[in-house]
C-alpha positions in Angstrom: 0.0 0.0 0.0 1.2 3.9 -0.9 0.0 6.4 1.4 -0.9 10.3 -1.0 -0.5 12.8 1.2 -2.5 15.9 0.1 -0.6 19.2 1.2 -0.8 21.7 -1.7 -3.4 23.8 -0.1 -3.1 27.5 1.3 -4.9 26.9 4.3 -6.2 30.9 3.9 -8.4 29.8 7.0 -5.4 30.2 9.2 -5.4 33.6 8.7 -2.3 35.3 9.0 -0.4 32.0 10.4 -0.6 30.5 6.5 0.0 34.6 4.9 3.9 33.5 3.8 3.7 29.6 5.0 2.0 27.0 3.4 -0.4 25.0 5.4 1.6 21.7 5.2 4.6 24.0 7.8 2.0 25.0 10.4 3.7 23.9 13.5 1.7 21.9 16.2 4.0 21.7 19.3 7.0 22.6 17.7 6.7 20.3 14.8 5.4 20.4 11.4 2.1 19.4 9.7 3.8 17.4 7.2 6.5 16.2 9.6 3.2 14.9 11.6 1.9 13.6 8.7 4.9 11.5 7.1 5.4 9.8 10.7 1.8 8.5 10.9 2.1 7.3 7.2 5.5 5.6 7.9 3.9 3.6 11.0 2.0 2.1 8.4 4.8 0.3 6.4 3.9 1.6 3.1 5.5 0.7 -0.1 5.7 4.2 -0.8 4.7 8.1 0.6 3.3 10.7 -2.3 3.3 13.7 -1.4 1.4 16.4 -3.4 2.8 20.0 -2.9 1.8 23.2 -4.5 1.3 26.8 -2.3 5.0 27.4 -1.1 6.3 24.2 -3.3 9.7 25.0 -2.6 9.2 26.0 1.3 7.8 22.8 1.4 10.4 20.8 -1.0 13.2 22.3 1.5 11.3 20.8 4.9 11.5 17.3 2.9 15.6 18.0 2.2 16.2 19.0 5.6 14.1 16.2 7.1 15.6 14.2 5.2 12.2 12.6 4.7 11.6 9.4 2.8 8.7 10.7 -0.2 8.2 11.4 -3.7 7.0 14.7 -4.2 4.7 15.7 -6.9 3.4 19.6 -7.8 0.7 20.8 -7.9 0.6 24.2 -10.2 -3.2 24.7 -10.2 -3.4 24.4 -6.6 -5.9 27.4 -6.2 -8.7 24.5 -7.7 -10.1 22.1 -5.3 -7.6 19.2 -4.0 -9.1 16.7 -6.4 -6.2 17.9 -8.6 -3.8 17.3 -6.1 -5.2 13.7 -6.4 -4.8 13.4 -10.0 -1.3 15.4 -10.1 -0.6 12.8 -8.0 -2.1 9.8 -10.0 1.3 8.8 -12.3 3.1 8.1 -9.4 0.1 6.1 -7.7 1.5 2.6 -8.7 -0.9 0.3 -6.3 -3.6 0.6 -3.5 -3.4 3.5 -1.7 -4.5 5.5 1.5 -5.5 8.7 0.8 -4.6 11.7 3.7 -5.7 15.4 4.3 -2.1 17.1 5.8 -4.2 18.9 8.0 -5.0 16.2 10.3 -3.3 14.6 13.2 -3.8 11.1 14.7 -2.5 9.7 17.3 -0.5 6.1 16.9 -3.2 3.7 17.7 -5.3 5.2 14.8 -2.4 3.4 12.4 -3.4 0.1 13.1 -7.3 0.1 12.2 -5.6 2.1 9.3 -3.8 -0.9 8.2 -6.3 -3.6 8.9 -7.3 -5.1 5.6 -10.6 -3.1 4.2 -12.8 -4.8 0.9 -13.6 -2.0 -1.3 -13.0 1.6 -1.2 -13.7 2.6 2.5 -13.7 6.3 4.4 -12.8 6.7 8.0 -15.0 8.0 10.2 -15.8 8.3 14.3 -18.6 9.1 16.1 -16.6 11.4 19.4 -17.0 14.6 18.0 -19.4 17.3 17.9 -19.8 18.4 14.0 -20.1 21.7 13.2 -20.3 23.3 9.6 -17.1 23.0 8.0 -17.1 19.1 9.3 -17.2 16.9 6.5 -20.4 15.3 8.3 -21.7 11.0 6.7 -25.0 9.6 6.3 -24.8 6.0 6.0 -27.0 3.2 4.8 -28.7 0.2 6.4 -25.7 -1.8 5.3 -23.2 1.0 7.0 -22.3 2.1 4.0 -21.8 5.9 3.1 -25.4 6.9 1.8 -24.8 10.8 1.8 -21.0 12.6 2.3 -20.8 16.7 2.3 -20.7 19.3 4.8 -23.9 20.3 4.4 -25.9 17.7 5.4 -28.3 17.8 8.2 -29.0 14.5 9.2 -25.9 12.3 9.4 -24.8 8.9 11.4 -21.1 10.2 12.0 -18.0 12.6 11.0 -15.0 11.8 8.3 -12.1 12.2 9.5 -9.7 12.6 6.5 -8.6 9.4 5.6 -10.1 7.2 2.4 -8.0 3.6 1.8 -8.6 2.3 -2.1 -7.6 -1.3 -1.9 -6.2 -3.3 -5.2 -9.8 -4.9 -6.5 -11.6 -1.1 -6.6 -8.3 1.0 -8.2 -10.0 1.5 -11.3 -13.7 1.6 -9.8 -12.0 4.6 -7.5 -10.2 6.5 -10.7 -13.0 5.9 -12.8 -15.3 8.1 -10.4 -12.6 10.8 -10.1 -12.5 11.4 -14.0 -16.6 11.3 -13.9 -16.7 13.9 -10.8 -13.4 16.3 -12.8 -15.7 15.9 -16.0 -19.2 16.6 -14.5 -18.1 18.9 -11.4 -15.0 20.8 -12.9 -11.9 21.2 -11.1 -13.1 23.6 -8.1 -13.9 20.5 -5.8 -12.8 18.6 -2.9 -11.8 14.8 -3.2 -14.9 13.4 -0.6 -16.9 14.2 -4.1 -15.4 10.8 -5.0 -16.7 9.3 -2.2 -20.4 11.0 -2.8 -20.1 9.5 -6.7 -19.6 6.2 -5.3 -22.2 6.4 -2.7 -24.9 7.1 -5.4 -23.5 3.4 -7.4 -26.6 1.4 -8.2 -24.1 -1.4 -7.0 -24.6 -1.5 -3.2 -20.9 -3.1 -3.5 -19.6 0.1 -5.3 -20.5 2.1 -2.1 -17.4 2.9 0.3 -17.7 1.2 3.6 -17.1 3.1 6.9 -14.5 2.0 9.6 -15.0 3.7 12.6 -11.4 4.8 14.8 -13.7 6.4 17.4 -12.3 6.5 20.9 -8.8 6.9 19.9 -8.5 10.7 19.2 -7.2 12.6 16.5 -6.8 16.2 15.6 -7.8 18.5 12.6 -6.2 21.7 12.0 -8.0 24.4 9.2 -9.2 27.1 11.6 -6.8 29.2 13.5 -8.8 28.1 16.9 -8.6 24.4 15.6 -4.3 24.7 15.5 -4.4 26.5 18.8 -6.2 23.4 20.2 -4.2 21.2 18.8 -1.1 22.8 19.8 -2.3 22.7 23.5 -3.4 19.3 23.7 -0.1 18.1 21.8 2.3 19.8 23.9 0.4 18.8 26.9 1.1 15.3 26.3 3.9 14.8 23.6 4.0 11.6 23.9 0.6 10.7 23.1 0.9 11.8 19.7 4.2 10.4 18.3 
């Protein structure tokens, strides 16, 4: 399994924090985003780490040299579209089944291995521990626990996503196909969950992602200025916890 790392974004909701730094080099406790990121991605074993860069591409090329971190990196030129570009910048250099992360997001360790655990079809993380406001990517699912319904703006909803979508080997080309219909129907200006919300509407109750639920554990998102100030609280607060 790779693991795509999505960090091209300019995180403009951090306000002045993101106004010369991309979003992927917002520090949490003293350490980066993407730092965070690569760390939770290596406790998986992967074959391989993608990661997609774009706002501050060479701030961001730089934290991988110094680092020494082991990933490709890919650009991103058009990263002022939605991150579903990132995705299919990314998609040459997508050799096998892949996770799929947001670099916004941190998780603590124990998260990595209901990560790994071995999923049949396309299949979105989710928990049920938080309290979902509107910029929470909020998930209706069906009778089978499948995702029904996947957007921000839903009203009624069984649970949260939490940033994470794992394609394994037998849907690849079910996943890619429904990223080239949502690019050719929706345009470029959207988010990668509209993948997700293609699949959900399959006739094929098989073609639906399935849920797995890493509720109890605890992770972190990081997109609001009030959001990273949490995070770095609760991080430097107990190191540890989160490494």
């Amino acid at each position: 399994m790779q693991v795509v790392l999505l960090a091209a974004g300019l995180g403009s909701r951090l306000g002045a924090l993101t106004a010369h730094l991309p979003k992927a080099l917002i520090q949490v406790a003293g350490e980066t985003l993407l730092a965070r990121a690569v760390r939770f991605a290596e406790r998986l074993a992967p074959s391989g780490i993608v990661v997609v860069g774009g706002f501050g591409f060479a701030e961001v090329e730089a934290e991988i040299a110094t680092r020494r971190l082991a990933v490709t990196l890919v650009e991103n030129r058009d990263f002022r579209d939605g991150n579903l570009v990132s995705l299919i910048s990314a998609r040459e250099r997508i050799e096998r089944d892949f996770l799929l992360m947001n670099v916004d997001h941190i998780y603590r360790p124990a998260v990595a291995s209901r990560v790994a655990e071995a999923v049949h079809g396309v299949t979105a993380f989710v928990d049920h521990d938080r309290q979902l406001g509107p910029d929470d990517m909020k998930v209706a699912r069906d009778a089978d626990g499948r995702v029904r319904e996947i957007a921000k703006t839903l009203t009624r909803y069984d649970c949260g996503y939490v940033g994470m979508t794992r394609v394994p080997p037998e849907s690849l080309d079910l996943y890619w196909a429904a990223a080239e219909a949502v690019l050719a129907t929706e345009g470029r200006a959207v988010h990668v969950e509209r993948i997700l919300a293609r699949l959900a509407r399959s006739e094929s109750p098989d073609a639906r992602p399935a849920c797995r639920d890493i509720s109890g554990i605890g992770w972190l998102e990081v997109d609001l200025r009030d959001e990273r100030d949490h995070a770095d609280a609760v991080v430097s607060a107990a190191p540890h916890e989160w490494r």
